[in-house]
N, C-alpha and C positions, 0 to 999 in steps of 0.2 A: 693247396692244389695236390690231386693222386698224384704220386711217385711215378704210378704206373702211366696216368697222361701225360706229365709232363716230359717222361722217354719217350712214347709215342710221339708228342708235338715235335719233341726236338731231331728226330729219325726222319722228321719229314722235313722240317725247313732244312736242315744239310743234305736233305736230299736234292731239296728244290736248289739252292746254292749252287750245285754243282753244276759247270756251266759247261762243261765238254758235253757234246754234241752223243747220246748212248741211247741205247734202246734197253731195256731190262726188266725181266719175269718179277714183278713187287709183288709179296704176299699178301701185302695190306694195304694196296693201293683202293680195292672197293669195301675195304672196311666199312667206313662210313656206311654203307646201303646193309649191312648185313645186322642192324640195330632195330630190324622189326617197327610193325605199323598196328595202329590196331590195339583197343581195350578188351577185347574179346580174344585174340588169338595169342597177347602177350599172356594173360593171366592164364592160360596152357600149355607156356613155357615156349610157346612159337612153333607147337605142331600142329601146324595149319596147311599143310601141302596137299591132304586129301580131305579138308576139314574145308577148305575155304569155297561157300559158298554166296559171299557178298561183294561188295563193291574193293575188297581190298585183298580179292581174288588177284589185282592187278600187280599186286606184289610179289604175294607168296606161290602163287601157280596160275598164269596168264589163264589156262584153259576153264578155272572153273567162273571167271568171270559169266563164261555160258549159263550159269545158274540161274540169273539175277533174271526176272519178268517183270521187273519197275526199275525207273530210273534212280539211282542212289548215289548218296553225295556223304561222305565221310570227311571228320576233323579230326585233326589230334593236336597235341600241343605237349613238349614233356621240357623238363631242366634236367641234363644230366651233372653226377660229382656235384650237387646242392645246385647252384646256379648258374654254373661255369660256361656250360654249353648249352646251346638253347638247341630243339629238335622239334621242326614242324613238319607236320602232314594233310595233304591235302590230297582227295581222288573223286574221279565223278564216274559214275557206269550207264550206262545208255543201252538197253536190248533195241535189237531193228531186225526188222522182221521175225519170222519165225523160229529162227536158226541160229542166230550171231547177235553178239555184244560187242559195245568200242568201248572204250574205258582211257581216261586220264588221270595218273598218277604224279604228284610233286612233292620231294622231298626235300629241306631243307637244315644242312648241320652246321650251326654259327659258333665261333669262339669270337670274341669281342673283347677289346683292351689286351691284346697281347703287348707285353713293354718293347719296345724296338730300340737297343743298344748299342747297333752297330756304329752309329756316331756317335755316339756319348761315352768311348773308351777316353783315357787321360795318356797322353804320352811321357812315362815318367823319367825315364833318359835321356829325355830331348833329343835325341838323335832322328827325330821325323820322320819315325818307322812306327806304326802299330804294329807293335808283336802281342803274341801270345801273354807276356808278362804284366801289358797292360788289360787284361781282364780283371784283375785285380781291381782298378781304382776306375771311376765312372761319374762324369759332369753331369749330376743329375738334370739339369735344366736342361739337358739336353736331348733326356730320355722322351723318345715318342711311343703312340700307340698305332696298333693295325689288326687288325681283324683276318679272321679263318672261316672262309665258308665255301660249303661243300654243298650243289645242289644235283640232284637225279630227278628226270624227266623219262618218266613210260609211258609211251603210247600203247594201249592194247586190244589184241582183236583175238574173239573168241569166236568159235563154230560148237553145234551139237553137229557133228557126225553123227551121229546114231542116239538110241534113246538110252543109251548109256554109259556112252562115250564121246568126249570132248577133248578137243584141243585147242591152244591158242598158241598168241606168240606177243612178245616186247619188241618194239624199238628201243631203247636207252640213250637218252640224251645223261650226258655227264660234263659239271661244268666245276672247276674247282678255282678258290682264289687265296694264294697266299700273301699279303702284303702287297708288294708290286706284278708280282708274278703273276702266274696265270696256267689253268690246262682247259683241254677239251677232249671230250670223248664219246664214242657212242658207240652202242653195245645192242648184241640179241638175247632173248630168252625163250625157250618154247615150251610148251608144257602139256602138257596129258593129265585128264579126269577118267577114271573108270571105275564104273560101280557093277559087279561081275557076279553079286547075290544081293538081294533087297537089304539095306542097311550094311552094307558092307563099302567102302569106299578105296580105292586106292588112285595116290598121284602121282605124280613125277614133274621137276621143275628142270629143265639144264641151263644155269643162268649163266652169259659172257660167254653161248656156249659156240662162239667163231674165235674165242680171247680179242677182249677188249682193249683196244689202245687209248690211253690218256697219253694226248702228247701236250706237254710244256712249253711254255714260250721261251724258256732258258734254253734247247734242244735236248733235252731229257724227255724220251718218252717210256712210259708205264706198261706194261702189260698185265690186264687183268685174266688169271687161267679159269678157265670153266669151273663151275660147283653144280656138281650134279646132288638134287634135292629129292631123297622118295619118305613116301606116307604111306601111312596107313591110320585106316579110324572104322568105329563098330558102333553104330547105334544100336543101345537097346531100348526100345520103347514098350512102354506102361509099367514105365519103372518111378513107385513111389507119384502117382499123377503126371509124371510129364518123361522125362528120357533120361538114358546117360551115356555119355559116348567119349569111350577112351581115346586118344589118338599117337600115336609113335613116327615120329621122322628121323631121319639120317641125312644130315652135310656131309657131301664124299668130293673131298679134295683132292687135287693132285701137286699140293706146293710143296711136298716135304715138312710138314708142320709135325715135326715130332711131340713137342714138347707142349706147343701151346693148342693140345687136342683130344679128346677125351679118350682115346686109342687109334694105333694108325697100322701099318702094313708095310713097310717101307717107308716109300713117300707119300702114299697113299693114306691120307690121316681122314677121320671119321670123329662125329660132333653128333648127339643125340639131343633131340628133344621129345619131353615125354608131359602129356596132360591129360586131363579131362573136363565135361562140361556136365553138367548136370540141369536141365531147363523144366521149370515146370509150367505148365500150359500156356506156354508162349508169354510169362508175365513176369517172369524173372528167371537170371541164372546164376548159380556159383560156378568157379573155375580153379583149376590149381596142378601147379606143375612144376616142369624143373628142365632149365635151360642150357643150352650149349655151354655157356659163359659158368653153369656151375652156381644159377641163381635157383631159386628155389621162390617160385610163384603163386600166386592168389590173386582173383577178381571178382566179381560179379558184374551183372545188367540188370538194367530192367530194360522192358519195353512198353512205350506208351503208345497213342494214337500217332501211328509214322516215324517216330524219332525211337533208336539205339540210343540209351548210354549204358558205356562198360567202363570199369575202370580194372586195375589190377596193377598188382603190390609185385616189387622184387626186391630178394635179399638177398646178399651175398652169406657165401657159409663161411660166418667169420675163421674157422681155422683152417681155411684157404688163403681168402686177403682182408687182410686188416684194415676195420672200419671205413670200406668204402660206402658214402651216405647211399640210403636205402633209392628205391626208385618208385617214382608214383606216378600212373598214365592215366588220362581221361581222354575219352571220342566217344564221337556222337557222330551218328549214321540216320540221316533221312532220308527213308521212301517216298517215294511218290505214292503212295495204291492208291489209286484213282483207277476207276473202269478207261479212263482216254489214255492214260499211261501205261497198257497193260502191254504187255506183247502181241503182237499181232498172232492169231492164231489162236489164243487162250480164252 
């Protein structure tokens, strides 16, 4: 198991533990939802904030959901650290009328067989105190298992204000489950499309941007801070038969993340992701890029009659962190295009 998950896992169950009643700013309380969606916009390195014009517009930037002129339904499925963690994705997009889209996003992050020790310590002084010293020694028959899952729920509504500007917004359902424990939460996101010269795009996402509460059934409750998201992307077409289009975003945080951030300002920390797409006449794509996390990315698609598949490749740069296993994503997106599923107006 990574070094680096299992501080993670275990920051969080003593977190959850903690049973006095406290409110408090968690940096990595929405972690989990910050792990990207999407065969096409991972192998880009996840600069999709001015890029995202399909059904998983619901993630990365609620407004460009407004893109979408058929109804689209997206899968994904990944194993994070080899098998450890399972990570599913599921979203459906719906335009209605001439103007506006609604869109349903579900996310779900499982750890499964975590060992449960807290009764399986050995009292070895007899004195009928578990202390500290009994860490040490452990009735194995008595070791149980429990499970970690983390699921996010977006409702989403998108508008074209104008013919080249859009906006949307999130609901966020947030529902998390440690062993016996328990959170809930629910959050806003809203977002901006603007394209301001032909093939010129820019976005903006401000996600949790009321800060989101996850409150716990132990009386521990989370505060998620805003992440303000901006893009940028440039289409150049008739390039090589089909297009290329670089694209550039910025995570702008305010949790004081000095260390774990690609440069910051204060408290003000800043996470870049940089990619591009490469599509030749709507029949296939490459992709490749390099990710907040410091992964270094690849994918391709094809595109058949109504069905996306993308997949794409991430690696860590091993003289970062050592040999964490590679990461492999596949989804698949089907259109409707049917003349009865078109948008009204088109």
């Amino acid at each position: 198991m990574p070094k680096k998950f299992v501080l993670a896992l275990s920051i969080t169950i003593l977190s959850v533990l903690s049973l006095n009643a406290q409110t408090v700013i968690s940096k990595y309380a929405g972690e989990f939802m910050a792990l990207g969606v999407g065969g096409r916009a991972l192998g880009m390195g996840g600069a999709f904030v001015a890029v995202a014009n399909d059904v998983t517009a619901g993630y990365y930037n609620p407004a460009g959901l407004a893109n979408i002129n058929y109804p689209q339904i997206a899968l994904m499925h990944s194993e994070q650290f080899g098998n450890l963690v399972n990570y599913d994705y599921g979203a459906v997009g719906i335009p209605f009328g001439p103007d506006m889209s609604f869109g349903l996003s579900v996310m779900r992050l499982g750890v499964d067989g975590i060992p449960d020790t807290r009764n399986a310590r050995i009292d070895t002084n007899g004195d009928g105190i578990i202390d500290d010293n009994d860490m040490l020694r452990l009735d194995y028959s008595k070791i149980t298992e429990f499970s970690n899952q983390d699921w996010a729920f977006y409702l989403t509504f998108a508008k074209r204000q104008t013919e080249n500007f859009y906006w949307g917004a999130n609901v966020k359902i947030i529902r998390r489950d440690l062993a016996e424990f328990g959170a809930t939460g629910i959050g806003f996101d809203v977002g901006a499309f603007y394209s301001p010269l032909e093939n010129l795009f820019l976005g903006a996402n401000i996600q949790d941007v009321t800060t989101t509460l996850v409150a716990w059934n132990t009386g521990r409750n989370e505060l998620i801070s805003p992440t303000l998201k901006l893009g940028a992307a440039y289409r150049l077409t008739e390039f090589l038969g089909g297009y290329i289009m670089p694209a550039l975003d910025f995570d702008v945080r305010f949790e004081n993340r000095r260390f774990a951030s690609n440069f910051n300002l204060g408290p003000v920390s800043f996470d870049m992701h940089a990619g591009f797409e490469y599509r030749f006449k709507e029949l296939f794509s490459v992709r490749a890029g390099y990710n907040d996390v410091k992964q270094f990315t690849v994918g391709a698609g094809v595109k058949l009659p109504k069905l996306n598949i993308d997949y794409s490749f991430a690696r860590f740069s091993e003289s970062e962190i050592e040999r964490l296993p590679d990461s492999h994503r596949i989804s698949v997106m089907l259109t409707l295009e049917e003349a009865r599923f078109l948008r009204a107006g088109y």
